[in-house]
N, C-alpha and C positions, 0 to 999 in steps of 0.2 A: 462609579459603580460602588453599591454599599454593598462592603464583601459578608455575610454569614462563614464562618470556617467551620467544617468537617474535615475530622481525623479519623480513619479507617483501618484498622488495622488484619489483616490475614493471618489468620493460625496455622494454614497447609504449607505444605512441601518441607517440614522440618522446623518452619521455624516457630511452632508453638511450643516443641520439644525442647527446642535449644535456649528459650528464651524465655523471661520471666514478663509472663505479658501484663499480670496485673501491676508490676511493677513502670512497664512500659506505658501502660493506660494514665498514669501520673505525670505523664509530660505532657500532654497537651490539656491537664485537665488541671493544673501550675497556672495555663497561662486564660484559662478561661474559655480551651474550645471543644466544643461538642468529639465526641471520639466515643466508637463502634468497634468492635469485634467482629469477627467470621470464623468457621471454619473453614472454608474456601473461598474465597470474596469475590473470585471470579466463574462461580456455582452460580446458576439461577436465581438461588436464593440468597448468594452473597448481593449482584446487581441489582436483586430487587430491593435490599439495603439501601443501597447509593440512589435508586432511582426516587424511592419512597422518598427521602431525603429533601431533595432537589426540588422534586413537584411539592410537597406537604410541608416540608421547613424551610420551602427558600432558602436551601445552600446553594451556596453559586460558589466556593470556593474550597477545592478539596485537597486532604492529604491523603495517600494512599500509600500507606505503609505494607508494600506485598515482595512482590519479583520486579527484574528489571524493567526501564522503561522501553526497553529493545525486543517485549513481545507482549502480545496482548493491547499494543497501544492503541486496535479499535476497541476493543473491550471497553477501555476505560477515558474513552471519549467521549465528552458530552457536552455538547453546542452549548455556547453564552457560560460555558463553568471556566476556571482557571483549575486546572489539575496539576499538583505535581506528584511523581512517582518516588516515593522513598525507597531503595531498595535494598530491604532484610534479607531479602533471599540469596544473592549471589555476591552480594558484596559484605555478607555479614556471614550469616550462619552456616553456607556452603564453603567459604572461603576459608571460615574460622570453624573448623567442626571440634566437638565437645570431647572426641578421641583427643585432640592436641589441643584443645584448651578448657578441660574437665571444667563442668559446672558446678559452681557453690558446694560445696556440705553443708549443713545443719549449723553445725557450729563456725565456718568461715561467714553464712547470711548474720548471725549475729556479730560478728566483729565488724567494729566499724572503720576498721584502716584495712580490711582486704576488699582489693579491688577484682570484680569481674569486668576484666575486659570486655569482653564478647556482649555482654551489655552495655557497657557504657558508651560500648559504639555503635549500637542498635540507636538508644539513645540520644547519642549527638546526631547522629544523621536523620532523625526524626526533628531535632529541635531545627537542624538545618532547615530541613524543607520546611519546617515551618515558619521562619524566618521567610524565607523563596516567597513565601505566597504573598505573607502582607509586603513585597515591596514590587509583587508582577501587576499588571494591569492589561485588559485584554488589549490587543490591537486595533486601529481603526482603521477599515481598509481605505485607502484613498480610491476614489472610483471618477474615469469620467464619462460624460454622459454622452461621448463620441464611439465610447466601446460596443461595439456588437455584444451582445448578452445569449447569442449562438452558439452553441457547442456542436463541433463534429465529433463524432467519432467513428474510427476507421476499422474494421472489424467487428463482425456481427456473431462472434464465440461467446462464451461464458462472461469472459474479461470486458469484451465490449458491452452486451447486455446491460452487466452489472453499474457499469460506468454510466450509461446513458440512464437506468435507475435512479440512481442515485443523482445525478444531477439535475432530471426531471421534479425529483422530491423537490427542492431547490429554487424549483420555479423557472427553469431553464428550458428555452426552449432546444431539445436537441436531434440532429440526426445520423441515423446510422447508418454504412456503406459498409456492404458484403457483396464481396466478387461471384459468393454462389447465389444459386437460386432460394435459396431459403436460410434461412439464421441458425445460429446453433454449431458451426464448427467442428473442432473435434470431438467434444464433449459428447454429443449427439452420438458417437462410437463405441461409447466407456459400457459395461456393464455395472458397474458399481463404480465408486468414489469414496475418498477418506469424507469422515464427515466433517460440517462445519461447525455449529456449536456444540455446546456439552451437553449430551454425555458422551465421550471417546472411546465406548467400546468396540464398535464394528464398526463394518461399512456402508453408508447406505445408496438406495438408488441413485442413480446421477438427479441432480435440479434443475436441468439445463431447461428439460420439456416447462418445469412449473415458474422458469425464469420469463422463459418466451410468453407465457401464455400472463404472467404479471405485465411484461411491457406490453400487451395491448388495453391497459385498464389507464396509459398515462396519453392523455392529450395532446402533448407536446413531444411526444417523439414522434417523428416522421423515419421509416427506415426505406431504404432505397436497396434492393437487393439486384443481383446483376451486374452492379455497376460498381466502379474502381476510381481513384483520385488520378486526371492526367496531370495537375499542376497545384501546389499550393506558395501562393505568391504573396507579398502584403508584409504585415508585422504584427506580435501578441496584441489581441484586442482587435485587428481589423485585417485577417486573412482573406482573401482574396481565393476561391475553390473551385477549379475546374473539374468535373465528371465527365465519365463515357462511359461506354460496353465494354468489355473485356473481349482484348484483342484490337478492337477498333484504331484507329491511325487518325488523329488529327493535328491539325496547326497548334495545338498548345500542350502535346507531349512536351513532359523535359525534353533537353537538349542530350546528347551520350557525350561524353567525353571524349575526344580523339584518342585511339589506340595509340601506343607508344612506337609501333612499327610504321604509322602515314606521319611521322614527324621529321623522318629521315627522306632523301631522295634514293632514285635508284643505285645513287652511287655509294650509302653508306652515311652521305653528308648529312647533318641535322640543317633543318630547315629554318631558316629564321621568322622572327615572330606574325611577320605580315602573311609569309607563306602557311604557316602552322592555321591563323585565323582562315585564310582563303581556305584549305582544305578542311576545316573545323566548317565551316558556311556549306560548304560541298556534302561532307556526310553530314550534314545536319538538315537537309534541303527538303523545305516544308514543312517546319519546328519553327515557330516565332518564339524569338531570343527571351532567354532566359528571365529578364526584366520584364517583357511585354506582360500588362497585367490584361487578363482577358474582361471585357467590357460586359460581358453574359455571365462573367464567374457570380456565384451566389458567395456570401460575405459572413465571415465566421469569428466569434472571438476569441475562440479558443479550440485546440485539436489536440485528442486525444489517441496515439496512436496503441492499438490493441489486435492488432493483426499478426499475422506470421508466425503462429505457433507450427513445431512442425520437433517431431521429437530426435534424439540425437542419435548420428549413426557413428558410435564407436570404429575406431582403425582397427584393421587386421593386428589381433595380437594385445588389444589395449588395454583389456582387462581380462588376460591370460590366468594370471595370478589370484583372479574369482574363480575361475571356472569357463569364464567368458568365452565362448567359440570352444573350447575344449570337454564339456560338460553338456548335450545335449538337455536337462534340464535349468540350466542357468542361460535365463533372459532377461530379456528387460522389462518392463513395464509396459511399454508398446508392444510387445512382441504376445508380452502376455494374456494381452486383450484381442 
């Protein structure tokens, strides 16, 4: 891979204030690599910075001098690039605020033995990651050509949706299982929702409707509504998937687990291991064993489980101390909908 390097740097959240950025702009431009500005860098207008970049200058290898790497990290993904995330924001100028560590005077910028901290550690961990990049190299997946290239995925809500999207993008072929009649989950309940991208002022309609109606534009999903997983058997790359109707009863339901009370006899005594399996084969009667791989099962190489959303019911008393249960308007979020 012949790297191009891009250095990026964000003025928001403080740290244009805190920080001497034209000064900052001299470190990657020491060692000969391209380096940008923003006022937001994760604005519209900031990604279309990085995007421009990548497509028009063939960079494939970036710095991004912003916030940490612990949010935003779709943001600033971008297939076939090596990215690393510098971070000014919480490990510099948040940590280090200018109430306790005043910035320069006039007359300290010209002295040449005072040191600004709070810079020169912007600085080093700027030339850090710059270091980071010229010694990273993408990975090479190892793939083999036994692997089903199948994706399930198990819930047909927002989360599921999105998942079989995006892996369709991919070139995947995938399918989705919803136990109801139609796709969409909770979502499909909401009156509004926080929004997704920027701008962050309100709230907007839910997506769920304009999610549904994108996955029927991809080829390669197949979605199966009604129906539920009774077994998934096999290993990563070549899962083995048994389906049915919800509620339905066949030979390749899991097995249940013996209850802790058919372990014992009537007398109190615990059963020993041979007796335990006999009555394990007993309530389990019409279940083929747990290994049995079903010879009809369709073949998957991968599962994505996005099911089971269902929101939380607080204990009596457990969040007293809000209001909770004591405050006829303080609810929750589900409750509010």
């Amino acid at each position: 891979m012949d790297k191009k390097y891009g250095v990026y740097i964000c003025e928001g959240c403080g740290i244009g204030e805190a920080l001497d950025i034209e000064k900052l702009i001299e470190v990657p431009k020491e060692k000969g690599f391209s380096v940008k500005t923003s006022p937001i860098l994760c604005s519209i207008e900031g990604l279309e910075i990085l995007n421009k970049d990548i497509a028009d200058e063939s960079v494939n290898t970036l710095v991004i001098a912003a916030c940490s790497r612990r949010v935003l990290y779709d943001v600033f993904r971008f297939d076939g690039c090596i990215v690393d995330r510098v971070n000014l924001r919480e490990q510099v100028v948040w940590s280090h605020p200018r109430t306790k560590y005043p910035a320069p005077t006039e007359e300290q910028k010209d002295d040449e033995e005072f040191i600004d901290h709070v810079q020169m550690m912007a600085e080093d961990y700027l030339r850090m990651g710059m270091a980071k990049v010229e010694k990273i190299d993408l990975p090479e997946p190892y793939k083999l050509e036994t692997l089903s290239r199948k994706i399930l995925v198990i819930g047909g809500g927002i989360t599921g949706i999105t998942a079989a999207i995006d892996a369709a993008k991919l070139g995947y072929d995938v399918t989705i299982v919803e136990k109801e009649s139609a796709l969409g989950g909770h979502a499909k309940r909401w009156r509004k929702q926080l929004p997704g991208p920027y701008v962050f002022d309100s709230l907007i309609p839910p997506t769920i409707e304009s999610k549904i109606e994108e996955l029927k534009n991809y080829s390669r999903i197949t979605v199966k509504t009604d129906t539920v997983v009774a077994r998934i058997a096999g290993q990563p790359g070549a899962f083995t998937v048994t389906f049915k109707k919800p509620g339905e009863k066949i030979e390749f339901d899991v097995p249940f687990p013996l209850p802790d009370e058919m372990k014992f006899d009537e007398n109190g005594k615990e059963l020993d291991a041979e007796k335990v399996h006999e009555r394990f084969l007993e309530y389990n009667k019409g279940r083929r064993d747990i290994l049995t791989i079903d010879p009809d099962g369709e073949l998957f190489g991968a599962v994505i489980l996005a099911a089971g959303w269902r929101p939380y019911q607080p204990e009596e008393g457990e969040f007293a101390h809000l209001g909770f249960g004591e405050i006829p308007d303080v609810v929750t979020n589900s409750q509010f909908e």
